[in-house]
LUMLO-959710 format. One record per residue (C-alpha): residue number from 0; residue in one letter; x, y, z. Coordinates in steps of 0.02 Angstrom, whole numbers. Each point is the difference from the previous one (the first is absolute). Layout:
BEGIN
<atom><num>NUM</num><residuo>A</residuo><x>X</x><y>Y</y><z>Z</z></atom>
...
//
This chain:
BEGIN
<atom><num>0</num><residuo>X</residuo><x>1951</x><y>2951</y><z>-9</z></atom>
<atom><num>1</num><residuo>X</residuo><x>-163</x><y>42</y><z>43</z></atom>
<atom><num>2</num><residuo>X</residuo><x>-58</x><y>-116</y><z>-159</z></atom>
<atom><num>3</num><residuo>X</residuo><x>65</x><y>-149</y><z>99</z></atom>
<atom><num>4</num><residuo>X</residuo><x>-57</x><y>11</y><z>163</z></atom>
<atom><num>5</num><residuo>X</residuo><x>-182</x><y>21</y><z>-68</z></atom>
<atom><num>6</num><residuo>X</residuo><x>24</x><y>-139</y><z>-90</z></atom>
<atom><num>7</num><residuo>X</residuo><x>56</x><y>-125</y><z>142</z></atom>
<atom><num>8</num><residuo>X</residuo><x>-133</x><y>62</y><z>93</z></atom>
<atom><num>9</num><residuo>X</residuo><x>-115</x><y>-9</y><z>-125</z></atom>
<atom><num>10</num><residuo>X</residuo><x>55</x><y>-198</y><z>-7</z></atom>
<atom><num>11</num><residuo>X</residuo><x>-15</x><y>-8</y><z>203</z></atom>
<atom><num>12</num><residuo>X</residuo><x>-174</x><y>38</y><z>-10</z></atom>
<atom><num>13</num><residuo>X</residuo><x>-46</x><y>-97</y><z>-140</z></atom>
<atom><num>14</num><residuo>X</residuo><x>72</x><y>-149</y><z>77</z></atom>
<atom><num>15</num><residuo>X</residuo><x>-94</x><y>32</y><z>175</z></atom>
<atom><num>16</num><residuo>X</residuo><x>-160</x><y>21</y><z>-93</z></atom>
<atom><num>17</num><residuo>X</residuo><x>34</x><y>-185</y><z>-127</z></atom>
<atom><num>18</num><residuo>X</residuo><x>-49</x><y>-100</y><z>140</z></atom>
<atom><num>19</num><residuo>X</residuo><x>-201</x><y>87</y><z>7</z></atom>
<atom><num>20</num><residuo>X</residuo><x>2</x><y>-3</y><z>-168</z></atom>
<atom><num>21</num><residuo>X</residuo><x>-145</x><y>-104</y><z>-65</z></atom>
<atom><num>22</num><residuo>X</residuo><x>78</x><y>-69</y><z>-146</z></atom>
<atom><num>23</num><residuo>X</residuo><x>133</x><y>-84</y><z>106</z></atom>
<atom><num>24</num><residuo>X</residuo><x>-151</x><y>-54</y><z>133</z></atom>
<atom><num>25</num><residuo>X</residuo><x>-88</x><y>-85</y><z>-150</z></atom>
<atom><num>26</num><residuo>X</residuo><x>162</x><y>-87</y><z>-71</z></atom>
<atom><num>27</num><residuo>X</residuo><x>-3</x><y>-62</y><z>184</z></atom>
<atom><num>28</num><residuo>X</residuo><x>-166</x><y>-53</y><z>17</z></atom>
<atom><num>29</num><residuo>X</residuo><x>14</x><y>-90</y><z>-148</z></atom>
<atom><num>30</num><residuo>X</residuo><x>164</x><y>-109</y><z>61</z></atom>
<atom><num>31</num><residuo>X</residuo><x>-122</x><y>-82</y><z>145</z></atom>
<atom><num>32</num><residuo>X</residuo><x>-99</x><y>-153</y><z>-57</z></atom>
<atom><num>33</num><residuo>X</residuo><x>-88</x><y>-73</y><z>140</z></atom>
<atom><num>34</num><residuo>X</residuo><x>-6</x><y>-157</y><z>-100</z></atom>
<atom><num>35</num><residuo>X</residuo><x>-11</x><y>-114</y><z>-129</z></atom>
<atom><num>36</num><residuo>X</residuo><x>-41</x><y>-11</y><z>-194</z></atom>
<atom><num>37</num><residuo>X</residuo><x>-132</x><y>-135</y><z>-36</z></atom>
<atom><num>38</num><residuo>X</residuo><x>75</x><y>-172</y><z>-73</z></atom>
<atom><num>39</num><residuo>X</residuo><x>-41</x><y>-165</y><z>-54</z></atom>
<atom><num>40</num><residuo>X</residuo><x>10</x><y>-118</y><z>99</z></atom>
<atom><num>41</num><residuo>X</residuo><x>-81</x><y>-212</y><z>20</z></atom>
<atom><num>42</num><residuo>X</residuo><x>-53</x><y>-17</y><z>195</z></atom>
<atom><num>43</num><residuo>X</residuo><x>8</x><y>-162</y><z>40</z></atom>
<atom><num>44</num><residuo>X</residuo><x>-152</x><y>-106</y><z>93</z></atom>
<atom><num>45</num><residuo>X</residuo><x>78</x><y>-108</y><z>144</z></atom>
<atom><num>46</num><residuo>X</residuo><x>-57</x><y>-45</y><z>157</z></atom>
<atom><num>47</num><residuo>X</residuo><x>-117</x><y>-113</y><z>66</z></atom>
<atom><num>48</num><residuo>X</residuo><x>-79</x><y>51</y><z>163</z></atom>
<atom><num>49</num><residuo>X</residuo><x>96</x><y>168</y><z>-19</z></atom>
<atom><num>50</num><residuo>X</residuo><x>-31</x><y>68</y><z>-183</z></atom>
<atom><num>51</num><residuo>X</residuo><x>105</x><y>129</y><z>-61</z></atom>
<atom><num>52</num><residuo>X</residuo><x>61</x><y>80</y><z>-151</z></atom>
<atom><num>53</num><residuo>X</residuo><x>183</x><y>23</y><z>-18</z></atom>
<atom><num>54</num><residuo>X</residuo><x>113</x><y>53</y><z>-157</z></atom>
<atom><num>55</num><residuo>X</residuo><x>146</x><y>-136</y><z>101</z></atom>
<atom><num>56</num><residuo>X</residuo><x>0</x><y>-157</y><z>-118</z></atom>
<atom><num>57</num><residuo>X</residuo><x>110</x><y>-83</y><z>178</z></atom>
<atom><num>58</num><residuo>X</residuo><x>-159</x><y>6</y><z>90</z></atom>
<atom><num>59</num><residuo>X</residuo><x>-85</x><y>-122</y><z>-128</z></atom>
<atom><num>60</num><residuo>X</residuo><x>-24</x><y>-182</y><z>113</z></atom>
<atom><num>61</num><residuo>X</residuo><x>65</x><y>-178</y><z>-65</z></atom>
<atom><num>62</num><residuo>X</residuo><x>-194</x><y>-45</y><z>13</z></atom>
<atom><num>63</num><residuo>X</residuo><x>-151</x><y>101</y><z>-67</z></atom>
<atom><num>64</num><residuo>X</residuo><x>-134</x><y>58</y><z>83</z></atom>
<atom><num>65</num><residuo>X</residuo><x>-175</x><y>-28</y><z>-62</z></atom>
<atom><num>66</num><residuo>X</residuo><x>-197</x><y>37</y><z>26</z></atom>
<atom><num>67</num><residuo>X</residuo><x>-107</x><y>-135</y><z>-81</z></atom>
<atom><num>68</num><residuo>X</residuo><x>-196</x><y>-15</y><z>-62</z></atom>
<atom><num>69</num><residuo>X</residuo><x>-68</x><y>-175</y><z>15</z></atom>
<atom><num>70</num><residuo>X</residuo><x>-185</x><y>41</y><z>-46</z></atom>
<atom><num>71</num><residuo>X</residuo><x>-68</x><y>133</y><z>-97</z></atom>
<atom><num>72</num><residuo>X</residuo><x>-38</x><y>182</y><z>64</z></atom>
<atom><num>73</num><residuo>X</residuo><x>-142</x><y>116</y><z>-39</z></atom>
<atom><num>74</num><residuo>X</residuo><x>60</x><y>144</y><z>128</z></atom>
<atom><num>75</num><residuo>X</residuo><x>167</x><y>71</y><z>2</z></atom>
<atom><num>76</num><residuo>X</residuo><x>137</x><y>-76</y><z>125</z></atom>
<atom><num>77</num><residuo>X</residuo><x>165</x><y>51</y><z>34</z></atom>
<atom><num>78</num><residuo>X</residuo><x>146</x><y>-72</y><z>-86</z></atom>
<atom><num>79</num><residuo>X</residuo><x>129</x><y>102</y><z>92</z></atom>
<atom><num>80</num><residuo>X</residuo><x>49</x><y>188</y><z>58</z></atom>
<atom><num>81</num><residuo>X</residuo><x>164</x><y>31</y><z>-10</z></atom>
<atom><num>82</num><residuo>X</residuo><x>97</x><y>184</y><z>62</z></atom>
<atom><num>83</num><residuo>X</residuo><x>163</x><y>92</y><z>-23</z></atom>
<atom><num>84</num><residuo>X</residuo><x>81</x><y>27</y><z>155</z></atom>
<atom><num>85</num><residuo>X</residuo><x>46</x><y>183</y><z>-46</z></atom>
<atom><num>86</num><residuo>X</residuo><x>-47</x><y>132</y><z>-118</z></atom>
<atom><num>87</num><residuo>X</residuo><x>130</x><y>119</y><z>-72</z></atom>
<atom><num>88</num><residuo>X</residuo><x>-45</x><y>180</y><z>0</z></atom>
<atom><num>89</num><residuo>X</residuo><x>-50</x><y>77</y><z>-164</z></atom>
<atom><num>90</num><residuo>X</residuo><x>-127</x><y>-18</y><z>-149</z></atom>
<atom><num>91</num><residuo>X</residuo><x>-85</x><y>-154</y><z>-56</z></atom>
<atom><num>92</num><residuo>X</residuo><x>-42</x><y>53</y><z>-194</z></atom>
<atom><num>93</num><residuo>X</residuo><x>-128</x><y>-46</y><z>-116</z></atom>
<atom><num>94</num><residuo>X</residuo><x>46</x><y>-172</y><z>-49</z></atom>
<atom><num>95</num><residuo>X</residuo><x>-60</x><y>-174</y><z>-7</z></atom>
<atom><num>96</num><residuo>X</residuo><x>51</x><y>-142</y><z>138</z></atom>
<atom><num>97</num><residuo>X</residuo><x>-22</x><y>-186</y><z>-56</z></atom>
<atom><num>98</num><residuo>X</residuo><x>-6</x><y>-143</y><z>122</z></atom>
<atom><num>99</num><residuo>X</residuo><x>53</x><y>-176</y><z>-63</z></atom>
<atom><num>100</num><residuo>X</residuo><x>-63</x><y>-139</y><z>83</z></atom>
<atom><num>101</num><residuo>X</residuo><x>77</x><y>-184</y><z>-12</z></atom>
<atom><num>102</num><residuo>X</residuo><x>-166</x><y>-149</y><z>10</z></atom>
<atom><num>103</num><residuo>X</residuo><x>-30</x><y>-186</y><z>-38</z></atom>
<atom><num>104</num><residuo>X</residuo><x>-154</x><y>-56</y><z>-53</z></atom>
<atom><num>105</num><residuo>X</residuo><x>-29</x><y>-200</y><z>60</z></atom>
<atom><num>106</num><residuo>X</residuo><x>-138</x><y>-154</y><z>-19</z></atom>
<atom><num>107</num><residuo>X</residuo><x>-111</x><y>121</y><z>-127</z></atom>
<atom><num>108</num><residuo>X</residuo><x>-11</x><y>51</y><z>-193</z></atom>
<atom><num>109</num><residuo>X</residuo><x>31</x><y>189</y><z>43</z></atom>
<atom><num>110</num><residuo>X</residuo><x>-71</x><y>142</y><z>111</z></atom>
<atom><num>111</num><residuo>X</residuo><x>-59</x><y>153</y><z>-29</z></atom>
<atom><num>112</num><residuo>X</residuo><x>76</x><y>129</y><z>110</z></atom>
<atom><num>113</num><residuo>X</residuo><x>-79</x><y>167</y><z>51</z></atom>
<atom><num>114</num><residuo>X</residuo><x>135</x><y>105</y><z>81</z></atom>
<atom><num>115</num><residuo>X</residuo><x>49</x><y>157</y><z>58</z></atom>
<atom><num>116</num><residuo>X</residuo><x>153</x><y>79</y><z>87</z></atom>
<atom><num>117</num><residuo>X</residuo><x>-12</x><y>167</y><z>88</z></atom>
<atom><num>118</num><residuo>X</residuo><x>145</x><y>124</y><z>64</z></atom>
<atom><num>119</num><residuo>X</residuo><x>1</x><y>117</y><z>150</z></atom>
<atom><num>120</num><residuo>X</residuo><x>124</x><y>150</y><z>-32</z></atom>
<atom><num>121</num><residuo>X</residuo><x>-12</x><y>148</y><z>115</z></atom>
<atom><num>122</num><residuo>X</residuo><x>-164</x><y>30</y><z>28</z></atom>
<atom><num>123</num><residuo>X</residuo><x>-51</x><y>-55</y><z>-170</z></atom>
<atom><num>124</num><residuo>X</residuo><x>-63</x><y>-197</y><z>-55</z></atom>
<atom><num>125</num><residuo>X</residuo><x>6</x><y>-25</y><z>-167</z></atom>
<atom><num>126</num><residuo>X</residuo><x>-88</x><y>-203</y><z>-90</z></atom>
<atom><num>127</num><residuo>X</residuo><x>38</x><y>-80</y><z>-148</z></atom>
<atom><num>128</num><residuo>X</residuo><x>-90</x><y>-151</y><z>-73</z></atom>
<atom><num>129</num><residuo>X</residuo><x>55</x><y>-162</y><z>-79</z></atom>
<atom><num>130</num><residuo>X</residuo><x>-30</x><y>34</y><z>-190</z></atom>
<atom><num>131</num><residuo>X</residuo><x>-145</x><y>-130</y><z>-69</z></atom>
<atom><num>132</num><residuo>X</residuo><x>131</x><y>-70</y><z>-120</z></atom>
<atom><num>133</num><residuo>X</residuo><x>75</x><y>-84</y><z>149</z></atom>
<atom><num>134</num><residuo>X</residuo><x>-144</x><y>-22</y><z>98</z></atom>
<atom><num>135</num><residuo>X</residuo><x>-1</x><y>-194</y><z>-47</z></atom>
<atom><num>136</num><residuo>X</residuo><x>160</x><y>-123</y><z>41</z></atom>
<atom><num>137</num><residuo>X</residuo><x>17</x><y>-175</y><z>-54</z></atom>
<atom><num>138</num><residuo>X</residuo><x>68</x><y>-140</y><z>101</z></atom>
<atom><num>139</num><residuo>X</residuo><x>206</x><y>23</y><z>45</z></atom>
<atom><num>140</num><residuo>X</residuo><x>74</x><y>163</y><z>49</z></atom>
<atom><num>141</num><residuo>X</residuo><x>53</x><y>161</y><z>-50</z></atom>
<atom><num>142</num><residuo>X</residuo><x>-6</x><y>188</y><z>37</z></atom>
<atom><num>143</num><residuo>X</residuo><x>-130</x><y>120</y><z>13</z></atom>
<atom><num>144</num><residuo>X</residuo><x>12</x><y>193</y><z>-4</z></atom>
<atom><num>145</num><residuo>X</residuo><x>-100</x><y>158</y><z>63</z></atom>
<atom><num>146</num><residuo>X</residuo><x>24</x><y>170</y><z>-50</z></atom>
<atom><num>147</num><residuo>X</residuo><x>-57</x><y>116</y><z>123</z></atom>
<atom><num>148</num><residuo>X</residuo><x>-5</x><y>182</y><z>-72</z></atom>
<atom><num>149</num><residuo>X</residuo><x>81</x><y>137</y><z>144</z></atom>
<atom><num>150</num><residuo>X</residuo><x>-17</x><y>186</y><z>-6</z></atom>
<atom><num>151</num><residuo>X</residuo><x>116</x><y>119</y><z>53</z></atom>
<atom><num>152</num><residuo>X</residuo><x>-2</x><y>16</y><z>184</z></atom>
<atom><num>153</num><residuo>X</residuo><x>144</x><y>68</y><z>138</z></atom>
<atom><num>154</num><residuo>X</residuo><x>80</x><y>-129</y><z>122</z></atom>
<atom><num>155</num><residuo>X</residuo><x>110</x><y>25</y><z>172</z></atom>
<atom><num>156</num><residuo>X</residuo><x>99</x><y>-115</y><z>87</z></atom>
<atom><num>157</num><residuo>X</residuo><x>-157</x><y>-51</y><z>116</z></atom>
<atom><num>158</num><residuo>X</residuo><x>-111</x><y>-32</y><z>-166</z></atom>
<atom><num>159</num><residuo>X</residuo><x>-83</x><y>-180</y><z>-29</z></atom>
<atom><num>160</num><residuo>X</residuo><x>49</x><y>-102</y><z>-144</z></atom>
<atom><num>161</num><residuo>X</residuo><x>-93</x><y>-172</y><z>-13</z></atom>
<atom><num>162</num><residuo>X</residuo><x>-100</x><y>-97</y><z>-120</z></atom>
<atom><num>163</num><residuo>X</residuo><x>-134</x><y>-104</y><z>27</z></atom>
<atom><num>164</num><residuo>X</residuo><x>-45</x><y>-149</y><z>-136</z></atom>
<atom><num>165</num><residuo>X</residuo><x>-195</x><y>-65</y><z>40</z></atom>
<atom><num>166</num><residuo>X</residuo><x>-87</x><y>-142</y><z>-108</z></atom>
<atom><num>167</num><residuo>X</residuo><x>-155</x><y>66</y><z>-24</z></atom>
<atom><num>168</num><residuo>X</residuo><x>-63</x><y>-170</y><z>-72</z></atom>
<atom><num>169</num><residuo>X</residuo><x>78</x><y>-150</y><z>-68</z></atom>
<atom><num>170</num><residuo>X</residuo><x>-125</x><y>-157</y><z>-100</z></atom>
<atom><num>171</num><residuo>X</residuo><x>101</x><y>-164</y><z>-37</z></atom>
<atom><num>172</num><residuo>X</residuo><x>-29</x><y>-48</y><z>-161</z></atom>
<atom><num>173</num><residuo>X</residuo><x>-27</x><y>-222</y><z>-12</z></atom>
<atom><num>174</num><residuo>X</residuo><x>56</x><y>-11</y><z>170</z></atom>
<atom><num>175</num><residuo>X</residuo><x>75</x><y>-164</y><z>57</z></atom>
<atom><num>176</num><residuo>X</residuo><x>-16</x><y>-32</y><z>186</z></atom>
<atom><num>177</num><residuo>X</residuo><x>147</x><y>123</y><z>93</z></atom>
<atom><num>178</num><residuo>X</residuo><x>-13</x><y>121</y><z>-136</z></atom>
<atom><num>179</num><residuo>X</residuo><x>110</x><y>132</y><z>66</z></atom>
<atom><num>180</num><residuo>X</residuo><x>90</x><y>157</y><z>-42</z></atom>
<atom><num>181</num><residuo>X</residuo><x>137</x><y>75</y><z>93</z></atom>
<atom><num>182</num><residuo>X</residuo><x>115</x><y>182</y><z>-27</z></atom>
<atom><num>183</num><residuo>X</residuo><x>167</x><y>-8</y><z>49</z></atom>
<atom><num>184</num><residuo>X</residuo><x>136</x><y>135</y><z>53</z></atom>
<atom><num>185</num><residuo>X</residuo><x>147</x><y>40</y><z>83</z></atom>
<atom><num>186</num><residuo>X</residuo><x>140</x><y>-133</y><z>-60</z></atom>
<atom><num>187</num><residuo>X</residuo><x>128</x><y>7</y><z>-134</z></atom>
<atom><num>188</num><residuo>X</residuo><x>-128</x><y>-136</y><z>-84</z></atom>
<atom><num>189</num><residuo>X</residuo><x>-156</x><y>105</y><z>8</z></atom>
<atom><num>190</num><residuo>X</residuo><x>62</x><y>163</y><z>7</z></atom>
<atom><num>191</num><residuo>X</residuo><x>-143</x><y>91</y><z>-31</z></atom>
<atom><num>192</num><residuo>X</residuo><x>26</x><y>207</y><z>-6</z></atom>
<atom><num>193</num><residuo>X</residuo><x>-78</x><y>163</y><z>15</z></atom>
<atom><num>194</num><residuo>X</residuo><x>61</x><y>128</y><z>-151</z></atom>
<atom><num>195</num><residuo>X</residuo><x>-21</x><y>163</y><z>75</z></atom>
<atom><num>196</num><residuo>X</residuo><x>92</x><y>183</y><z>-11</z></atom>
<atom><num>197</num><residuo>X</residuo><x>7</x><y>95</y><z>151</z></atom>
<atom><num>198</num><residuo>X</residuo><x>128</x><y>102</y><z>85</z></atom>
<atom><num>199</num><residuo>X</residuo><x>180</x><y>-98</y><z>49</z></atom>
<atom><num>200</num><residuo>X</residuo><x>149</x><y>41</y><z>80</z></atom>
//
């Protein structure tokens, strides 16, 4: 008799003292994710006075947007800057983030192209350069890409995400008069994209 009751109170104050326990705190702690795993994911560029980034293909317009070049540069001007409304908490990794640009290339042989594309995550800014291979285009159009190396860096719900795409310089080559060339985003036509991996719900 006496056997059993120290038994069942032997179990009474094992189960008062499970909850402290710091096994069962740690199995806890380890059920709460504040938020998300990184993933893939292509932001699209739309917008035209408003640029924004957005993974929503519905937001793409019927007509594209555009920034055009009429005369050569020798000092860097904007093409666009375009931002994601909202972060997602979590961990941006190590990774790299291409940006793929839509352009047309009119009344010349060519031009060569000197770009670069920079991001803003967190408090971190991170510029990738158009490789030389690319550097020159012919007349017509086509697509154009950046990669823009990123390092691992912590985001919040109040973070920045944009990217910024600057010509640094752009030389016609045999230009005809109203040599031109001209990006393009944000329609189902020129959809051009951001590949990035960052935190999503």
């Amino acid at each position: 008799m006496r056997g059993r009751v120290y038994l069942l109170l032997s179990c009474f104050m094992l189960s008062l003292l499970t909850p402290f326990s710091p096994l069962v705190t740690t199995a806890r702690a380890e059920d709460v994710r504040v938020c998300c795993d990184a993933a893939e994911v292509d932001l699209l560029l739309v917008g035209d006075s408003e640029l924004q980034l957005t993974p929503f293909s519905e937001l793409l317009s019927e007509t594209s947007s555009s920034a055009s070049f009429e005369t050569a540069i020798t000092s860097s001007e904007a093409i666009g800057k375009w931002s994601l409304d909202s972060a997602w908490p979590g961990t941006v990794p190590d990774s790299t983030w291409t940006v793929e640009i839509e352009y047309t290339v009119s009344d010349a042989g060519g031009a060569n192209l000197n770009l670069s594309a920079t991001l803003v995550v967190g408090s971190s800014s991170f510029t990738g350069f158009l490789d030389p291979t690319q550097q020159f285009v012919a007349q017509g159009s086509g697509r154009i890409s950046i990669d823009i190396p990123v390092e691992e860096v912590q985001v919040n719900g109040g973070s920045e995400v944009s990217l910024s795409i600057n010509a640094r310089t752009i030389v016609f080559s045999v230009p005809a008069s109203g040599a031109k060339v001209e990006f393009f985003w944000g329609s189902e036509e020129h959809a051009s994209a951001l590949s990035a991996e960052l935190p999503l719900i």
